[in-house]
C-alpha positions in Angstrom: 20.0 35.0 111.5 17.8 33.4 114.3 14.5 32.4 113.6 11.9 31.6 116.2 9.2 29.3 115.3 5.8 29.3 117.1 1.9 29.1 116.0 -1.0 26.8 116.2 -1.6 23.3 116.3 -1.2 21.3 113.0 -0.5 24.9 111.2 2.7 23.7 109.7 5.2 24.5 112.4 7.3 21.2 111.4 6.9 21.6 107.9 8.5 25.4 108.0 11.2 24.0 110.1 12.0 21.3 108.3 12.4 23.0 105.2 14.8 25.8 106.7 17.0 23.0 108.1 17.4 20.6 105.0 17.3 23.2 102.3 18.1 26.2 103.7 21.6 24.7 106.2 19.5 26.3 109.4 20.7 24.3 112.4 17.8 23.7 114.1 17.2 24.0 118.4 14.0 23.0 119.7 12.8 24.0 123.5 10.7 20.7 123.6 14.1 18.9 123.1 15.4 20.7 126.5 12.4 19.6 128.0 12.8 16.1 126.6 16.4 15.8 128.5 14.8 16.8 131.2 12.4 14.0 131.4 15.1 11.3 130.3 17.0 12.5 133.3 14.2 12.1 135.7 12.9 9.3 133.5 10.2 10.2 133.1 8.4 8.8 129.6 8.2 12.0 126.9 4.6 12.4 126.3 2.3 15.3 125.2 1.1 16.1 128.7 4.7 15.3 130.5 5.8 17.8 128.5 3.5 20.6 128.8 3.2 19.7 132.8 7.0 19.8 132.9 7.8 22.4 130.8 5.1 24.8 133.3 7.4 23.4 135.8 10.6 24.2 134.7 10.2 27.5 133.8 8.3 28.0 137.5 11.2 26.7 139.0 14.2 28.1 136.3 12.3 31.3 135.3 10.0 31.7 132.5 12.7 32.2 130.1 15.1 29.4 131.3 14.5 27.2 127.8 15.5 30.1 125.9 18.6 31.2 127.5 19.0 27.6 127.5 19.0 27.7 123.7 20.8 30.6 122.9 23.7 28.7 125.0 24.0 26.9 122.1 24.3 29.4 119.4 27.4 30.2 117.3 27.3 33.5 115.6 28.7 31.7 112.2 25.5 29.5 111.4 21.6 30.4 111.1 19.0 28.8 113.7 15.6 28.0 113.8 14.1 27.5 117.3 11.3 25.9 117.8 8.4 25.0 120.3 8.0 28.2 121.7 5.1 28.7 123.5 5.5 31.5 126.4 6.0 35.5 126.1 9.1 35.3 128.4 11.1 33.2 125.9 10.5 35.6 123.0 11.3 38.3 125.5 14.9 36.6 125.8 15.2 36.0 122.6 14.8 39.2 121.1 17.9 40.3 122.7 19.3 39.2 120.0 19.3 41.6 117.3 19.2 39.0 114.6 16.3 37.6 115.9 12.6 37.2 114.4 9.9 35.2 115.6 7.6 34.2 112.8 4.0 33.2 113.6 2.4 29.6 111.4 -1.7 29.8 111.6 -4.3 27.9 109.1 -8.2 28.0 109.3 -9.1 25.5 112.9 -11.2 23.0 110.7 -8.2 22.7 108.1 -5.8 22.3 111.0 -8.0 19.6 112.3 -7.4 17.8 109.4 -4.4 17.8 109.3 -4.3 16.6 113.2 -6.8 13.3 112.2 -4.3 12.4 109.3 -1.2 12.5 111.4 -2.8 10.2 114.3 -1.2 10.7 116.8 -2.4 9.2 120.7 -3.6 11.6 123.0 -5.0 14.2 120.3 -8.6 15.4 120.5 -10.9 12.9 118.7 -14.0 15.7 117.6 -13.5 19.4 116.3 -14.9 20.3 119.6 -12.4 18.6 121.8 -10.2 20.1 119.6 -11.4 23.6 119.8 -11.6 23.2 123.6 -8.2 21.7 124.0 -6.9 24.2 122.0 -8.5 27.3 123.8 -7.3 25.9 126.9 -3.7 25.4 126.3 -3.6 29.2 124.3 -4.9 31.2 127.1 -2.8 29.4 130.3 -1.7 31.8 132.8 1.4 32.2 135.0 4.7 29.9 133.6 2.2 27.7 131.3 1.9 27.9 127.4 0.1 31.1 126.4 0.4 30.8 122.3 -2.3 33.8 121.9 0.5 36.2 123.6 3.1 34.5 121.3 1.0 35.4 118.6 1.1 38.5 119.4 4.7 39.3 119.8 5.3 37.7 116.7 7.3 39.5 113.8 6.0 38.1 110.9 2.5 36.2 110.4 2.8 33.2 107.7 -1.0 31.5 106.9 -0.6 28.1 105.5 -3.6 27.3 103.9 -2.5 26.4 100.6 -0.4 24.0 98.8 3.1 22.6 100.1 4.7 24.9 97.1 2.9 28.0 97.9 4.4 27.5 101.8 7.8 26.8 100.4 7.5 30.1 98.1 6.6 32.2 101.2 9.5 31.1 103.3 11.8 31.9 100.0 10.5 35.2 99.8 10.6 35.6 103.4 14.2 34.8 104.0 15.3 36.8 100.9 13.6 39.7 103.1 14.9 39.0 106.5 19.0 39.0 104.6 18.3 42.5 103.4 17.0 43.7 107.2 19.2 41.8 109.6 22.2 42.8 109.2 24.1 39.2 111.1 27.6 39.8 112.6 29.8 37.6 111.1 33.6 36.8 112.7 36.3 37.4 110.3 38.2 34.3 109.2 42.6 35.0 109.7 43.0 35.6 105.7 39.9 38.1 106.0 41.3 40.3 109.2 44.8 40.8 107.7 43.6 41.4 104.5 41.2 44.1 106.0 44.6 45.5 107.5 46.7 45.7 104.5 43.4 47.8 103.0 44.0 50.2 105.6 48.1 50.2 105.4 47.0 50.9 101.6 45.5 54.2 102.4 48.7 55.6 102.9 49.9 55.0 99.8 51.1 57.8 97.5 50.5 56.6 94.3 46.5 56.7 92.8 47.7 54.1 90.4 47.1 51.8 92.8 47.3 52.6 96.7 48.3 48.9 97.6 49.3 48.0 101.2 51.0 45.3 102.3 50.5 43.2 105.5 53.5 40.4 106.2 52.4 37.8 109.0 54.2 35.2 110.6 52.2 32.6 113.1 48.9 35.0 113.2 51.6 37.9 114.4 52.0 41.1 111.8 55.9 41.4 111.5 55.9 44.0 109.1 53.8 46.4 106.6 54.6 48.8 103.4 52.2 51.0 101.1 53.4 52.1 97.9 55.5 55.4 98.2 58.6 57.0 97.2 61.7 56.2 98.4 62.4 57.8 102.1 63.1 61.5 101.8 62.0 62.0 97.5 58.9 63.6 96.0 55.7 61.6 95.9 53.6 60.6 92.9 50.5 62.7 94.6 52.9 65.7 94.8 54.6 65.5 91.7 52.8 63.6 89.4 54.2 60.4 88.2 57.2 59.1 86.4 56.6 56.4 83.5 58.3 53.9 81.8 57.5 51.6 78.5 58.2 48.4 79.9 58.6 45.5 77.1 57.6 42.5 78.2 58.4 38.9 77.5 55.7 38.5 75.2 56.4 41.4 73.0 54.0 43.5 74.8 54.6 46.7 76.0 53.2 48.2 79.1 53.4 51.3 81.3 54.5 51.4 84.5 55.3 54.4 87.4 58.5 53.4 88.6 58.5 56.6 91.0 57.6 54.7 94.1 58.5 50.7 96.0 55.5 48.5 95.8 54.3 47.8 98.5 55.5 44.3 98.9 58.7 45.9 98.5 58.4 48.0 101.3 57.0 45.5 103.9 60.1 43.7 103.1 62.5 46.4 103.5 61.0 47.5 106.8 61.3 43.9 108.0 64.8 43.4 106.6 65.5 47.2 108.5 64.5 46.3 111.6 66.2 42.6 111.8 62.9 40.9 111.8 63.0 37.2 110.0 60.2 36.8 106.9 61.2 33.1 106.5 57.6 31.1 106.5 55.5 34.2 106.4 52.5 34.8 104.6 52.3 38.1 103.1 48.5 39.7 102.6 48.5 42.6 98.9 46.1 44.1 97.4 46.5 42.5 93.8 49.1 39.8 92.5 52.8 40.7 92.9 54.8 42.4 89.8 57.5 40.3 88.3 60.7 42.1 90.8 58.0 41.9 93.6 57.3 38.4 93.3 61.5 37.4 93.3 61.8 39.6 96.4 59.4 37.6 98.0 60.7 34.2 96.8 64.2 35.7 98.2 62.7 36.6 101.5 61.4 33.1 102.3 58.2 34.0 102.2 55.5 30.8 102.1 52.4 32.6 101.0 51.0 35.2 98.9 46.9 36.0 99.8 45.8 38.7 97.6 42.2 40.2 96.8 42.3 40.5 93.4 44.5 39.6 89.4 46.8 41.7 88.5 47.0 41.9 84.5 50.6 41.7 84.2 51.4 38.8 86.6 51.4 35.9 84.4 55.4 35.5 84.9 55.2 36.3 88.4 52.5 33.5 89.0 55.2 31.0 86.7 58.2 32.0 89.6 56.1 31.6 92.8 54.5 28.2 91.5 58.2 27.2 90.7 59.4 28.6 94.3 56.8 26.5 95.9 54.9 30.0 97.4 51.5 29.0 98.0 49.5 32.0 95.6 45.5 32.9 96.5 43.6 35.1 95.1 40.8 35.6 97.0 38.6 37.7 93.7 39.2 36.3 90.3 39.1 39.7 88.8 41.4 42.2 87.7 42.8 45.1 89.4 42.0 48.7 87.4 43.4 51.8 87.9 44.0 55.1 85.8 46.4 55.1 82.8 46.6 51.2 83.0 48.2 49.4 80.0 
């Protein structure tokens, strides 16, 4: 998510940022710091009133919503922002664009804000609560490409009042953010494990078996070679036609278990299809929807296969972990839960 920063003087702007940058992991973009780079280029010293003159200037010269599109320049869709110092409708207007965007709005009583300005001491700030209420008047009702915070106030999303303690602040941001995850829904890239596993859900649709529906996607330097669902062999009945055939399978450890044995895995099938149409698996990762069976796992050592990524356990794989660990096939499992399905045993 983005969040824009704006408000009053002395209302806690800093404080809210800083707390959404080193508790929160916001990276934080500030349109002063544009302004600043500005200055140092033309070297010109940073002060209060350099910046507000310069900043009028800029946007006179760029556009009134330069500093923002300036910003957004340097936003990656992975991470969340806070930009601050923004103090003109046109920026908001540019940033809202963004879907994920919200501009929240930091205010406090004038005399508390005050306050808080004396304790800071910082040259060049208003000495009296008049001069302060003047100066501040002033620089909120600017026309043209100056600072207008009262229209910023305005087009703000969300209104925070920090007139308590440091806690209570903290709690509103908490409760704030908690809200802004459920409404903003932020676009997030899929990593390379994430888009083929998202494929072999897909392949996995066509599968003719309830018991499972697996797909599997194989993929050889970010290049799909091959895919297989579980299904009957080529030309035979399906599970979903004619119901399934079971077997009593006694395992190793004395256990017995139940298996269709109507239908390939899927892994089985990727690796047939590859092997069918002369295309090499040797170094390949292959993406399933649960951890290989025991004949699944030796086909896979057997096809050079590197890597096995799959979403979820399978609760008979404890032998097929033993042969790919031994094989030196790289196993993930990307959800450490098991894989249910009817009639499982």
């Amino acid at each position: 998510m983005i969040i824009g920063l704006t408000g009053s003087y002395c209302s806690g702007k800093d404080t809210v940022a800083d707390y959404l940058v080193n508790k929160k992991g916001f990276s934080h973009i500030s349109l002063s710091d544009i302004i600043r780079q500005e200055l140092q280029k033309a070297g010109i010293k940073p002060t209060r009133e350099n910046l507000i003159k310069n900043g009028t200037r800029i946007r006179q010269e760029k556009g009134d919503g330069y500093l923002a599109e300036k910003a957004l320049t340097e936003i990656a869709c992975s991470k969340d922002y806070i930009i601050t110092s923004i103090r003109h409708p046109a920026e908001i207007a540019e940033l809202k664009k963004k879907s994920n965007f919200r501009l929240i709005f930091v205010d406090a009583p004038s005399k508390l804000r005050f306050e808080r300005m004396q304790k800071r001491k910082r040259i060049g700030d208003p000495k009296t609560f008049a001069q302060f209420v003047t100066f501040e008047n002033l620089e909120s009702k600017r026309t043209g490409s100056g600072q207008q915070l009262q229209k910023c106030a305005a087009m703000a999303d969300i209104n925070i009042q920090n007139a308590g303690t440091l806690v209570s602040l903290k709690a509103k941001i908490d409760n704030l953010l908690n809200k802004l995850k459920k409404e903003i829904q932020v676009y997030k890239r899929p990593n390379w494990d994430e888009y083929f596993m998202e494929i072999a859900r897909v392949v996995g649709s066509r599968g003719t078996c309830d018991r499972g529906r697996a797909g599997a996607v194989i993929v050889k330097e970010k290049r799909i070679i091959a895919t297989g669902y579980v299904g009957s062999p080529k030309g035979l009945p399906h599970c979903d036609e004619v119901g399934h055939l079971m077997s009593d399978v006694i395992n190793t450890d004395g256990l017995i278990s139940r298996h269709c044995i109507r239908t390939a895995h899927a892994e089985q099938n990727a690796i047939v299809q590859a092997a069918l149409h002369g295309v090499s698996t040797n170094g390949a990762t292959i993406y399933v929807k649960f951890e290989p069976c025991l004949t699944c796992a030796k086909m896979i050592i057997n096809a050079g296969i590197k890597r096995v990524v799959c979403e979820k356990r399978y609760h008979a794989a404890a032998l097929s972990r033993e042969y790919l660990k031994l094989a030196c096939v790289e196993l993930v499992v990307v959800k450490d839960e098991l894989e249910k399905y009817p009639g499982q045993k």
